[in-house]
N, C-alpha and C positions, 0 to 999 in steps of 0.2 A: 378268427381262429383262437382257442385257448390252448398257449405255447406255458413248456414249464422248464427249467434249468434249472437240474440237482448237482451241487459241487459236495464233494465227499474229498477233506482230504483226512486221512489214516495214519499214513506213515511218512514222515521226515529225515533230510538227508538230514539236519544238528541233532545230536544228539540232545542236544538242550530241549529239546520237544518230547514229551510222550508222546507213545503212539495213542490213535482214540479209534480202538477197536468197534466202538459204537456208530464212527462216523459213517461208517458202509452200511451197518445193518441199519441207519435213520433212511438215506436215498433208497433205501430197495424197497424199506415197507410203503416211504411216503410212493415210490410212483407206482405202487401197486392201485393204492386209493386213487391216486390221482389217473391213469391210466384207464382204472376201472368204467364202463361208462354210463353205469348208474349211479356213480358217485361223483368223481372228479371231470369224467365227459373231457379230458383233456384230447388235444388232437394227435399233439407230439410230446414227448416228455424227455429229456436230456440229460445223461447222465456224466460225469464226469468226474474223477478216482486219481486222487493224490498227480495232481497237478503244477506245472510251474507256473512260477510269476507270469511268463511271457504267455502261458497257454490261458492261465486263469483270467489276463485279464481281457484277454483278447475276444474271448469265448463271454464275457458279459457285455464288451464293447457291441459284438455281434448279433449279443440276446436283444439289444434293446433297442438296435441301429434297425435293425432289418424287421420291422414291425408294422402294422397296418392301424387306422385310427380305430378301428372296432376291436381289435385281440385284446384277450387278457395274457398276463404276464403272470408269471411265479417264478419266481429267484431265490430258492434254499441254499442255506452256505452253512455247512458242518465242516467247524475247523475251527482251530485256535483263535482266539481271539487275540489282539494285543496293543498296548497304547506306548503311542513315545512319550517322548520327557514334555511334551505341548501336550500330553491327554488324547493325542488324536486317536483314535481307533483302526487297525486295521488286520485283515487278514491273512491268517500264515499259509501258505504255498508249500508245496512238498521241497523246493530248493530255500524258502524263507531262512534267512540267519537270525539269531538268539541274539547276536551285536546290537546294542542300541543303536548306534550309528547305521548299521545296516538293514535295521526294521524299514524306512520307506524306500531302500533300494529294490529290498526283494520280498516284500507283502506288495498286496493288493487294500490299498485306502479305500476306506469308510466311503471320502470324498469323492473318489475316482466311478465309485457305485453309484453314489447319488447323482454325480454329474451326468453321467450315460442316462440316467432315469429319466434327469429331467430334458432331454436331448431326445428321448424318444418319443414318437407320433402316438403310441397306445396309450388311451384312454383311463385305464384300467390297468396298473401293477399293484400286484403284492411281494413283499418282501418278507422271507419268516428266517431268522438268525437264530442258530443252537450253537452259539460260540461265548466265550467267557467277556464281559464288559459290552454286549453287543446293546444294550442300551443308548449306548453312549454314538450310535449310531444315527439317530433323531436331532437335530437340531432347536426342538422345541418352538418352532414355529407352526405349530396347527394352526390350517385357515383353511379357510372358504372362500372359492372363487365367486366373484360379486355373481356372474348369470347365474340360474336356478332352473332353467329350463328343460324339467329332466319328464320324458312325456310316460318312460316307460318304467315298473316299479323297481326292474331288475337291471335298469341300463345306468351305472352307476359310475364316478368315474374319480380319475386323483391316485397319489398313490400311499399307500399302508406297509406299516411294516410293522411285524410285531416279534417282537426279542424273546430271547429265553430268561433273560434279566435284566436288572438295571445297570448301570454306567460302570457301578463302583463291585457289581458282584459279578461271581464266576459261576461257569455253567457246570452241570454234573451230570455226570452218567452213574446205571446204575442197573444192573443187571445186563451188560451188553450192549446199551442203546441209552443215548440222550434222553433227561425225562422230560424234556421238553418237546420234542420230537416225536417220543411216544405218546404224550397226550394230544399231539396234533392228531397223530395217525388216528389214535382211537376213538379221539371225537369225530373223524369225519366217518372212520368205516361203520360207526355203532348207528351215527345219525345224533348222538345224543349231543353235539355241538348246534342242533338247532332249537335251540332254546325258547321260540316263538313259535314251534309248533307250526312253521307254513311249507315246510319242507325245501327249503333254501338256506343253508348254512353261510352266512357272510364274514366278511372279517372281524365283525365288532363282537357276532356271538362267538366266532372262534378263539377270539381274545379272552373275553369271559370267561369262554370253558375251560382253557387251558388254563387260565392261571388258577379259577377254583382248582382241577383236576391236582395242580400244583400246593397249591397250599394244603388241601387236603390231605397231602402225602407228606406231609412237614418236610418237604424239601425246600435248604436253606436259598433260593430264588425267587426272584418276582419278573415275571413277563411283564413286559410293557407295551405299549400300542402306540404310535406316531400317524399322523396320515398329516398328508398336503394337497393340499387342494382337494379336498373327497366334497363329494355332492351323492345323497342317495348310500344306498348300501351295494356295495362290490360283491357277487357272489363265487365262493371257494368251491363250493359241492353242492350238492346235491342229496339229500337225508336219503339214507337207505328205502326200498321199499316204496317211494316215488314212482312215476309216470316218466319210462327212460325218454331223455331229450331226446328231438326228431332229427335226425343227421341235417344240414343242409346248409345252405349261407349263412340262415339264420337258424343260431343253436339255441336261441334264450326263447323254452319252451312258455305257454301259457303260463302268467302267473297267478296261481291262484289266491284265492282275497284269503289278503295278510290281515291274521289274527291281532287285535291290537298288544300292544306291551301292555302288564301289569297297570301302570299307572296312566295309561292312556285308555283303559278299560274303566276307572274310575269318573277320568273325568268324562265318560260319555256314560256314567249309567245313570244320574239324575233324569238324563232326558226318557232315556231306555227305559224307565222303571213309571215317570210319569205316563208317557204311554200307555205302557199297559194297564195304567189304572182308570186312566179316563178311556183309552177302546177307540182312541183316537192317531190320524197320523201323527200329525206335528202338533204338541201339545201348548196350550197358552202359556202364554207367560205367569199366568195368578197359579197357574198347575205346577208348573216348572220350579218357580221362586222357594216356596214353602215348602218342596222337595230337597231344593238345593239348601235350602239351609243345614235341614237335617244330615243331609251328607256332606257337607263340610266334615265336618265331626268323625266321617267315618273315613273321609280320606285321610284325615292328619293321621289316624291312629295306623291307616296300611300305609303314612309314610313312614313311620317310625319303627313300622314291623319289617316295610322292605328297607328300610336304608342302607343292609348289608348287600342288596338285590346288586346283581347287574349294571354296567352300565346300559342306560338305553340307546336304541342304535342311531338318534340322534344328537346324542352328545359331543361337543366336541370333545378333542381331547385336553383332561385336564390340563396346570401346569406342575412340573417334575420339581419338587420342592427338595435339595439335600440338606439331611438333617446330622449333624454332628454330635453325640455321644458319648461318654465314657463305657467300656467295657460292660461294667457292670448296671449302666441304665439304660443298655439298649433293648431289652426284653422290655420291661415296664413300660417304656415309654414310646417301645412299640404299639404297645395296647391303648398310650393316649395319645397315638396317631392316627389308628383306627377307627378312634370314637371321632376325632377331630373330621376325619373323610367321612363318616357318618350325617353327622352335621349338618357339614357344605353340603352333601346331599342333596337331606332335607328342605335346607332353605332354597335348593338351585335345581328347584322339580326332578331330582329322584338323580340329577351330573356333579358327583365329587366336582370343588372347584380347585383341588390339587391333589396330588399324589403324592405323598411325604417318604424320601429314600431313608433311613436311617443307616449309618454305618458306625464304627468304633473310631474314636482317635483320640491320642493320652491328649490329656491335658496341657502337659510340658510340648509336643509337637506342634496343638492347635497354636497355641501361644507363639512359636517359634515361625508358625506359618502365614501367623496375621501380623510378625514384626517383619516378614519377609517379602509381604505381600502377595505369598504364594509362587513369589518364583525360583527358579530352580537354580538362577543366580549364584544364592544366599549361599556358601560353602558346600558347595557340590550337590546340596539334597532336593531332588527330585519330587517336591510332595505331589503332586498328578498320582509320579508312577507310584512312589512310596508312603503315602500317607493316605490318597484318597482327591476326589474333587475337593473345588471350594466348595466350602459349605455356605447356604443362604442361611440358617437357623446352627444356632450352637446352644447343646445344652449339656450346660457343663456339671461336670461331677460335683464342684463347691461353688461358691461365690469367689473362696480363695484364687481359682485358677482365671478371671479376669481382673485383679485388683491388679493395677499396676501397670494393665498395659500400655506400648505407646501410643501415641495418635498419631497414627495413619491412616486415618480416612475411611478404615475398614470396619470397625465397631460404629453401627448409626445407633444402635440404641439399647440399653440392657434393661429389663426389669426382673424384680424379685418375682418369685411365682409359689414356691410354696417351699417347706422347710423338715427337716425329720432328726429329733434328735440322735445323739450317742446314745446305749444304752448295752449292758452288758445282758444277752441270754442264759437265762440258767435252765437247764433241761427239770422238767417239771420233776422228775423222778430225784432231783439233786437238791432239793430242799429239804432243809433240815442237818445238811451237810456242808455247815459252814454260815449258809446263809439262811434267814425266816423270809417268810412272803411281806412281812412285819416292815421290812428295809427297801420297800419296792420303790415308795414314791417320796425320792429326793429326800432321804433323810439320812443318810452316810455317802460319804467321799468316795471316789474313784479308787485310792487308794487303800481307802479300809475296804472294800467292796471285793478290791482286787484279792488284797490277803486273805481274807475270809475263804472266797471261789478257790483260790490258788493252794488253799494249808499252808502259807509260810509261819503262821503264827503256833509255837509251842503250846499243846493243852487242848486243841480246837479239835471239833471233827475233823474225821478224813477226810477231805474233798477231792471232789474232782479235779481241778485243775481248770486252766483259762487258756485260750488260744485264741491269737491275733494276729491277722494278714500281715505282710510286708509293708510297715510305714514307707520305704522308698516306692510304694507300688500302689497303694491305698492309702488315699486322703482320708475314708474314715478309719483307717488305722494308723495314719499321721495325727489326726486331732487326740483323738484317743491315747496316743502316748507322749502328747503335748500333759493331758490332764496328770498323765501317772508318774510322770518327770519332777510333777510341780508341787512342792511340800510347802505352805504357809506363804500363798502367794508370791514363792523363787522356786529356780530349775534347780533342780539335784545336778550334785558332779556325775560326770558318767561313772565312777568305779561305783556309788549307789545306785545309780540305775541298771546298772549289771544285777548287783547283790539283792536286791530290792524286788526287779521288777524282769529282766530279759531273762535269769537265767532258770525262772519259773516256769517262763513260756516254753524256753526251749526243752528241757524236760519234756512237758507235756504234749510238745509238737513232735519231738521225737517217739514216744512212747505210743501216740495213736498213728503216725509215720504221715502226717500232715502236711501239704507240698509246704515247701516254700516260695508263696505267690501274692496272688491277689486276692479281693475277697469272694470270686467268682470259683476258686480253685480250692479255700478253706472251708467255703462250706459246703462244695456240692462233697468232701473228704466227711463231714461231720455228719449229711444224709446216709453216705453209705455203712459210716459205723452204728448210725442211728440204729440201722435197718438190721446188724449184727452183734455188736458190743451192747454189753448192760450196762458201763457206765462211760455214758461221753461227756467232756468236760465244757465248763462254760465258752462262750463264744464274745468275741467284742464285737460290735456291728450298731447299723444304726436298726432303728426303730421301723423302716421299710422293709429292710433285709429278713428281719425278725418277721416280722408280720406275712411278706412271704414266704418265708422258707414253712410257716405254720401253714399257710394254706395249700401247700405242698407247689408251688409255680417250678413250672422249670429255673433252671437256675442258671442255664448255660454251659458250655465246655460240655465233660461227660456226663452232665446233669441235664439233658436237654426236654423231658419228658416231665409229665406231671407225677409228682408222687409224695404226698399226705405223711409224714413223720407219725411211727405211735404215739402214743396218748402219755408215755411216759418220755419219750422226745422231744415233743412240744417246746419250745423255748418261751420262759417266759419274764419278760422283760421288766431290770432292774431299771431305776436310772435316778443314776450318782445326782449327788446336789451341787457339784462343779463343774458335768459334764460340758461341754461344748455341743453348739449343733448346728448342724451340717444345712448353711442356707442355699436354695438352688435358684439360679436366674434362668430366665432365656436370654442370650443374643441372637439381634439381628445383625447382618453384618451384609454390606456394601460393596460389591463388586463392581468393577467398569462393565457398560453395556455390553459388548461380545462375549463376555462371560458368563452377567446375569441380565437380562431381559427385564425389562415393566411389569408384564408377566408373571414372571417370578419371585420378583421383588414384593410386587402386592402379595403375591400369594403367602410369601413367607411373615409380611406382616402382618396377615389377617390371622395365620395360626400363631404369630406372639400374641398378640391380640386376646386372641379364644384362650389364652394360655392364661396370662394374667388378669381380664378382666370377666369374662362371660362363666355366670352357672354354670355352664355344660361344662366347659372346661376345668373348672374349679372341681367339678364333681369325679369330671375322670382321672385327675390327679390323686385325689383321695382313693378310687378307687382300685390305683397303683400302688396304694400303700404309703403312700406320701401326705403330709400336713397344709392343705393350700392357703395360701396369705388372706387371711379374713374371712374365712370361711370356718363354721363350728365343725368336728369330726365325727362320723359314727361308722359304722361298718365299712371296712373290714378292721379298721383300727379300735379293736375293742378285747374285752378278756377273753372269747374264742380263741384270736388269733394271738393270745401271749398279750397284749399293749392295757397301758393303762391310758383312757381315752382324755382325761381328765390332765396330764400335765400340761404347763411347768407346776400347778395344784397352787396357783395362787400366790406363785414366788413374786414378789414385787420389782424383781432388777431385772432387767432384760437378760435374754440370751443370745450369746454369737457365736459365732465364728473369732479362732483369737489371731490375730493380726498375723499378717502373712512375713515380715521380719521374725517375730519367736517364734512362727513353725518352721523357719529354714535354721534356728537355733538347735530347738529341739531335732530337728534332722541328725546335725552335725553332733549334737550329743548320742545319737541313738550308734551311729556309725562307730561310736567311742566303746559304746556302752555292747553293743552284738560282737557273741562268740565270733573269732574267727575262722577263714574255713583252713580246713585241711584237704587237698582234692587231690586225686589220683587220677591222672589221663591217660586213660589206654588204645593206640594209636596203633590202626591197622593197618601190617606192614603187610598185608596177602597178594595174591598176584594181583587178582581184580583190580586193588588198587593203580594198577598201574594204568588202566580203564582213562581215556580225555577226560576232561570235565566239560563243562558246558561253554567254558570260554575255550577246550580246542587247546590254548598255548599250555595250557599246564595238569598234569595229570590229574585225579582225585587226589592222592598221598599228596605231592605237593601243595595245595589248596589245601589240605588239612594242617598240612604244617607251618603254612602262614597262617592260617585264622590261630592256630592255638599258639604260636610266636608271639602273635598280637595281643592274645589274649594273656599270657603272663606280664607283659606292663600295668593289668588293672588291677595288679594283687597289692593289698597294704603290707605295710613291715610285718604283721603279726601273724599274715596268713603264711600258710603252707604249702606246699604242692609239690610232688614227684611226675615222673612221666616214664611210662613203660610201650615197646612195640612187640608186637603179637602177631604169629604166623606160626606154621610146621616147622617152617625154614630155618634151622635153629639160630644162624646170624641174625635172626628178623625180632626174635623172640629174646627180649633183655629188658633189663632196667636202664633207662638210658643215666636217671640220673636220682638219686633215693628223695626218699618225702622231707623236707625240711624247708626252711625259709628261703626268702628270694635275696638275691646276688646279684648285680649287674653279669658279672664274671663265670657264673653260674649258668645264667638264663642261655649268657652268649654259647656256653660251651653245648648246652643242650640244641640249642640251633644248628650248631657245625656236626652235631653227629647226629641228626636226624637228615640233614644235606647228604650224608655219606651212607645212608638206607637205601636196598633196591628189591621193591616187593615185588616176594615172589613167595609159592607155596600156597595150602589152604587156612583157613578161619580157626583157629579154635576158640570160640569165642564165649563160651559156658567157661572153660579151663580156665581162660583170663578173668572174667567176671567172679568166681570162687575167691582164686588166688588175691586180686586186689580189693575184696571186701577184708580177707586176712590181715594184709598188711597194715590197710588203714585201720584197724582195731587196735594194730601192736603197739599205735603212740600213745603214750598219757594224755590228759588236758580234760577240756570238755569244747574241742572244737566242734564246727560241723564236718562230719565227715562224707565226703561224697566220690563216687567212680564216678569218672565221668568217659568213657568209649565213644569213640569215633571209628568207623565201620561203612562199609558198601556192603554188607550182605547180613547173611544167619551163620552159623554157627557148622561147619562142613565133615567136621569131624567123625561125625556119630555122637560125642556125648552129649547127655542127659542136661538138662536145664538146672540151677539149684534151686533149691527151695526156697521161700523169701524168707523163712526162718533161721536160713545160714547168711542173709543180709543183716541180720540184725543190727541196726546202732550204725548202718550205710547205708543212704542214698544211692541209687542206681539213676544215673541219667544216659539214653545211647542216641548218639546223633546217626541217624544213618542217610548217609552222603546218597546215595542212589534212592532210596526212595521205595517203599514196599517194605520194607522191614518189621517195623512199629502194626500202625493200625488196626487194635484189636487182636495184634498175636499174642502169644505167652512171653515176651520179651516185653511190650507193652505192659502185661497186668503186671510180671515181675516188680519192672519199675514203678509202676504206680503203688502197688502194696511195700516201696519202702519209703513213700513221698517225694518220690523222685519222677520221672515222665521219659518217656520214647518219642524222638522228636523224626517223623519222615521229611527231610529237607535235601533240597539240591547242593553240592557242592556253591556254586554262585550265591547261596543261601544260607552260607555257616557263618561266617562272620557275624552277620546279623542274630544268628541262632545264640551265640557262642556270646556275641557279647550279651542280651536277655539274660544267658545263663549267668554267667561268672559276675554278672553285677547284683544277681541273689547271693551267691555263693560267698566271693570274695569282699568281707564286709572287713577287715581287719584295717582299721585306722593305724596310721603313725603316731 
C-alpha cells in the first residue's frame, strides 16, 4: 500500500510561537496531489492539525509500526522547527513550550522520528520537512546497503528525506503557504518534477526541482536531500497525463524504458553513432575507437556546460560541508562555492562530492568558540543555538582574526588564499573635486587623500566628503583608520583624530543620513543615494567591495538584488601609498568524530585545497573580486569596474596587514576619538504592554525595562541619555528623567520609577516620535543624536506619521517587542531615511537587539 502522514501544526498554546497560517494550507494542497490517483495513486492519506506531544508522537509511532514490507511511507511535518543547547533538532507541538529546558519534554525529536523509521518493516519511506533547521535532521551518513539485488526499475528501497533547508537556516512562508511546500505541490501536480522525461517523479528528481524552483525564486533557503540505505529510485508520483496505475496488490504499473540521464546519453552515443554509420548491429572495435576518440572532446565540453545540471539519480549523496563567514563575504564567497560544487562535479562524472552550507559568524564569536571548543559550557553561551554549527571551513574576514589563537586542537591548518587591498572610492562624477585621477596609484597618503575627498583643507575645492563603516564593526574599516590615526610612522592622540579625521566623517554620515553599521549597511545607503542624489561622497572600503558594488552584485541586507550604479556613480578606486591590505586565509578546523565525520573532514580539505592551490579555484576567487595568491589579475579587477589591475605598481616593500596589538591600540584611540551619543528612550507604557512575553513570567513593559536597565551600564562618562513613557494614560505619558549624563544615583532612580508604571491606554506613537526628535535637537555639542522607542504595536491614535524632514539631525531606531511592526511599513522607511533601522524582534530578543544597538550608539570613552 502507499500510506501518507500529513502533521500540520498552526496554532500554539506559548505564545512564544507564531502562528504559520501556511502550515494548513501546505497538508491540504499536498494530499490533494497526493490523493489524486493519477498522480500521487496514494491509498490512505492522514491528516493531522495542531497537535500535542502525546498525540504527534504517537500518530508517527503508529505511521511506521503498523507497515508491511512492500508500502511506501510519506511523513510531512509542517511546524516549527527547533534545536537545544546540543544542536539537536526537533518538532514543536501545539502544547510545545519556548523553555529551553522544556523543548525535549514537550516537542517531538528529530531522533524519536528516525528511530520509528529505522524500526519499521517498509521498504520504502520518504520524509519531506517545511520547518526551520530541518537540515539538521540527516545524520550525514548516506550509504548503500552491500545487496543490490533490485529486479524491478521502480521497486526501490531505504529511506530519503528531503528538507526545506539546511541545519543552520530557517524556513519561509510566503504568500500563505510554505515555499517549500509549494514547490513540492507544484512539481508533482504540473508533472514538471520529472525531469527524465519517463513519467515517474522520484525523490532525487523531486529534490532537484524543488530546490532549483527554490533558488530561482531567491528565497533565502537550501533544501537538502539525505537517504539511508536507498538502492534504486523510490517513486513519489506519478507525471501528469500518464497511464493511471492499475488498482490491485500490485500498484507499481508497467515501467516504461527510462530515458537515459543527460550524461548517460553521452557516454552511449559513440557506440549509437558508430552504428549507424557502419549499418551494422554491434559495431567493431576499429569503428568504435576512432569515434570515441572524437567524442571524448564533446563530452568534456557537455560536462562543463552541465555541471550546474542536476544531480543524477545515482548519486549518492554528497557530504554537508559548514562554511563559516563573515557577514560581508558571504555573497562572494557564495559564488566560489558554487564554482567549487561545479568542479567536484566535473571530476566525479556529473555527483558534486560536497555541498558547501555557508552562514555568517563575527569574527570576535568564531574566535570565542574555537577557544571554547564550541561548548556551551564557556559562560552561558550556547553557540549551537546562538552562533550557528561548528563550522568544518572558516573563512575569515582578515588574517587578523586568527593571529593569536590558542591551541586547542581545533585549527589543523590555515592557509593564505588570496588578498585585496584598502582603497578609498571616489564616485567618477567627484573628480576634479579635491582629488585628479593623477593620485590613483600609491602616490599620496591616506591621510592627504582623506583631506582632499573630505575639504578639511582651506582654498580646495568643494568636496564631497568621505564615509567609513564602524571600525568596531568592520575590519576593513579598522585597518583603514589604523592608516588615518598614523602621522610619520606614530598614532595621533585621540583629540587629533577627532579634529583631523572623525568629526569629517560624521558630518558627512549625518548629512547623507548613513546607518551606523557595517560595511554591508554603508554601502548598500550609498547605492540608494547613487540611485537619487547628485552628489555622493567618497567611500572607504577594500578593492573587492569596490569592484563589486561597480558591477552592480547584490550587496546584501536591503540591497539584496542586482543593480548597476550610473556611470557618474561608479567608484573609482584610489589607493593610498601607506594603505594596508586585507589578507584572507581559509581554516580548516578539527572536530571530534560524532561531530565531524572522515567524510566531511576530507570534504572540507579538498575545498581548502581547491582554495589555495588549484587554477579553478584561484580563478573563482578572482572572479569574486578578490587578488588570489600567485596568481596574475584580469577581469573583473580592471578599469570597468573602477580597480587599477596593475598594483602595489612596483612598490618594492611588501604589504600587510598591521599587527593585531596596534589595531586593538588604534580601536582604543577611536573609542576616544568618536562623538559621543546623546539617546532618547521612549518606553511604551500602553495597555498591550501588559501583553506575557515569551518567557510567560514577565510582561512585555517589564522585559523592556530590564533590557533598557541593562543597557544604561554600557554608556561612557561622555555619553548622554534621557528616558520618556508614552500612552493616552496621561500618568503613562512623562519624562521619567531629562537627557543628560549618567549617575550611578540617577540610573538607580530611573529604575524605581519605571518599577511603579502600570500600562495602560492607547499608542501615540507618531506624537512621541515628533516630540523627542525636538528635544534631542535642543542640546548643543555635536553628539550623535538618536530616538530610540521600544513599542508592541503602530501608532492607535489616528495621527499622521512625520515627515523624515522634521527628523532632521536624529536617528530614529523602534525596537518593536511583538513583531510585525517594521517590515517594509512607513515606520521602517521613516527610520531608514534618517540612518537609523526598525528592528521586528521578540521580547526574549531585546537584549540581544539592544545591546547591537547601544554598542553603535554609546561610543563615549572615560
Amino acid at each position: 500500500m502507499r500510506r501518507a502522514l500529513l502533521i500540520a501544526n498552526e496554532t500554539y498554546g506559548d505564545p512564544a510561537f507564531a502562528t504559520l497560517p501556511g502550515a494548513v494550507r501546505d497538508v491540504d494542497s499536498l494530499r490533494e496531489v497526493l490523493e489524486d490517483p493519477a498522480i500521487g495513486a496514494f491509498d490512505t492519506v492522514t491528516v493531522l492539525r495542531d497537535v500535542g506531544i502525546r498525540d504527534m508522537g504517537a500518530a508517527v509511532a503508529d505511521f511506521f509500526k503498523y507497515s508491511e514490507r512492500d508500502d511506501v511511507l510519506l511523513l510531512h511535518i509542517s511546524a516549527h522547527g527547533l534545536k537545544d543547547d546540543d544542536g539537536t533538532l526537533y518538532f514543536a507541538t501545539a502544547n510545545s513550550s519556548y523553555e529551553p529546558h522544556l523543548i525535549r519534554a514537550t516537542a517531538l525529536s528529530a531522533a524519536d522520528v528516525r528511530f520509528e523509521m529505522g524500526r519499521s518493516r517498509a521498504r520504502q519511506i520518504v520524509v519531506l520537512l517545511d520547518c526551520c533547521y530541518s537540515g539538521a535532521f540527516g545524520d550525514e551518513r548516506s550509504r548503500a546497503a552491500l545487496d543490490t539485488d533490485l529486479t524491478e526499475p521502480f521497486r526501490g528501497r531505504g529511506h530519503v528525506v528531503i528538507t526545506a533547508c539546511t541545519g543552520v537556516q530557517l524556513s519561509y512562508e510566503r504568500d500563505g503557504q510554505g515555499v517549500f511546500t509549494r514547490a513540492v505541490v507544484e512539481g508533482l501536480r504540473t508533472g514538471e518534477a520529472d525531469l527524465n522525461g519517463d513519467g515517474v517523479i522520484d525523490t532525487d528528481e523531486l529534490h532537484l526541482y524543488v530546490a532549483d524552483a527554490i533558488r530561482r525564486a531567491r528565497h533565502r533557503q537550501r533544501p537538502t536531500l539525505s537517504a539511508d540505505r536507498k538502492e534504486g529510485v523510490i517513486r513519489v508520483a506519478w507525471a501528469p497525463g500518464r497511464p493511471v496505475p492499475v488498482p490491485g496488490p500490485d500498484r507499481h504499473r508497467p515501467a516504461p524504458r527510462r530515458r537515459p540521464a543527460p550524461r548517460r546519453r553521452l557516454r552511449l552515443a559513440p557506440a549509437a553513432l558508430a552504428t549507424r554509420l557502419t549499418g551494422r548491429g554491434t559495431p567493431s572495435r576499429r569503428v568504435v575507437l576512432p569515434v570515441l576518440a572524437a567524442w571524448l572532446l564533446l563530452v568534456g565540453a557537455a560536462g562543463a556546460a552541465d555541471a550546474d545540471a542536476a544531480l543524477a539519480s545515482d548519486c549518492f549523496q554528497p557530504a554537508e560541508v559548514r562554511v563559516a563567514t563573515s557577514a560581508a563575504g558571504q555573497l562572494p564567497y557564495r559564488e566560489v562555492a558554487d564554482a567549487y560544487e561545479r568542479w567536484s562535479a566535473r571530476r566525479n562524472g556529473g555527483c558534486p562530492s560536497a555541498r558547501l552550507h555557508l552562514y555568517p559568524v563575527a569574527g570576535d564569536e568564531l574566535r570565542a568558540g574555537i577557544e571554547a571548543r564550541w561548548s556551551s559550557a564557556d559562560a552561558g553561551r550556547r553557540y549551537l543555538q546562538d552562533v550557528g554549527p561548528h563550522p568544518d571551513v572558516w573563512l575569515p574576514e582578515s588574517g587578523s582574526d586568527v593571529a593569536g589563537l590558542p591551541d586547542t586542537g581545533v585549527v589543523s591548518h590555515v592557509d593564505r588564499i588570496a588578498s585585496s587591498p584598502l582603497v578609498l572610492g571616489v564616485p567618477a562624477g567627484g573628480l576634479g573635486t579635491g582629488l585628479a585621477a593623477g593620485q590613483r596609484d600609491m602616490t599620496t597618503s591616506w591621510r592627504e587623500l582623506f583631506r582632499r575627498a573630505a575639504g578639511t583643507e582651506p582654498g580646495r575645492p568643494a568636496a564631497r566628503g568621505v564615509v567609513r563603516a564602524d571600525p568596531t564593526s568592520s575590519v576593513p574599516a579598522r585597518l583603514a583608520t589604523y592608516a588615518l590615526y598614523t602621522a610619520e610612522g606614530r598614532p595621533v592622540p585621540a583629540s587629533t583624530a577627532r579634529q583631523d579625521v572623525e568629526r569629517w566623517l560624521d558630518r558627512t554620515l549625518d548629512a547623507g543620513a548613513y546607518p551606523i553599521g557595517d560595511d554591508i549597511a554603508l554601502l548598500c545607503r550609498q547605492r540608494t543615494l547613487g540611485a537619487t542624489a547628485a552628489d555622493t561622497p567618497a567611500v572607504v572600503l577594500t578593492e573587492q567591495a569596490l569592484v563589486r558594488y561597480n558591477q552592480g552584485k547584490p550587496i546584501g541586507g536591503a540591497c539584496g538584488t542586482r543593480q548597476v550604479p550610473p556611470a557618474a556613480e561608479l567608484l573609482q578606486a584610489f589607493y593610498p601609498a601607506d594603505s594596508p591590505v586585507l589578507t584572507l586565509p581559509v581554516v580548516r578546523l578539527h572536530w571530534p568524530d560524532p561531530v565531524q565525520g572522515d567524510r566531511v573532514r576530507a570534504a572540507a580539505a579538498s575545498f581548502a585545497r581547491w582554495l589555495a592551490t588549484e587554477g579553478e579555484g584561484k580563478q573563482a576567487l578572482l572572479r569574486a573580486g578578490l587578488r588570489p595568491s600567485g596568481q596574475p589579475v584580469g577581469a573583473p579587477i580592471d578599469a570597468t569596474n573602477g580597480a587599477l589591475p596593475d598594483w602595489p605598481f612596483r612598490l618594492p616593500r611588501p604589504l600587510a596587514e598591521p599587527p593585531v596589538r596596534a589595531q586593538e591600540l588604534i580601536r582604543a584611540t577611536y573609542q576616544a576619538a568618536h562623538r559621543p551619543g546623546r539617546v532618547l528612550i521612549a518606553l511604551d507604557a500602553s495597555g498591550s504592554m501588559r501583553e506575557p512575553s515569551e518567557d510567560r513570567r514577565r510582561s512585555r513593559f517589564q522585559v523592556a525595562v530590564d533590557g533598557v536597565g541593562r543597557s544604561l551600564d554600557r554608556m561612557g562618562q561622555r555619553d548622554e541619555f534621557g528616558l520618556v513613557t508614552f500612552s493616552t494614560t496621561a500618568g503613562n505619558s512623562r519624562q521619567v528623567t531629562p537627557i543628560g549624563h549618567p549617575d550611578p544615583a540617577r540610573v538607580q532612580d530611573v529604575r524605581a520609577a519605571l518599577g511603579r508604571v502600570r500600562p495602560a491606554g492607547n499608542t501615540p506613537l507618531h506624537r512621541t516620535i515628533s516630540a523627542g526628535a525636538g528635544q534631542l535637537r535642543a542640546g548643543g555639542g555635536d553628539p550623535l543624536r538618536a530616538l530610540v522607542v521600544v513599542t508592541d504595536g503602530q501608532d492607535t491614535t489616528g495621527a499622521s506619521a512625520p515627515a523624515a524632514g522634521t527628523l532632521t539631525g536624529v536617528r530614529l531606531y523602534v525596537l518593536s517587542v511583538a513583531g510585525g511592526a517594521c517590515a517594509g511599513s512607513a515606520l521602517d522607511r521613516l527610520a531608514q531615511a534618517t540612518g537609523g533601522d526598525c528592528f521586528d524582534t521578540r521580547a526574549d530578543r531585546l537584549d540581544e537587539v539592544l545591546t547591537g544597538l547601544f554598542t553603535a550608539l554609546w561610543k563615549g570613552a572615560d
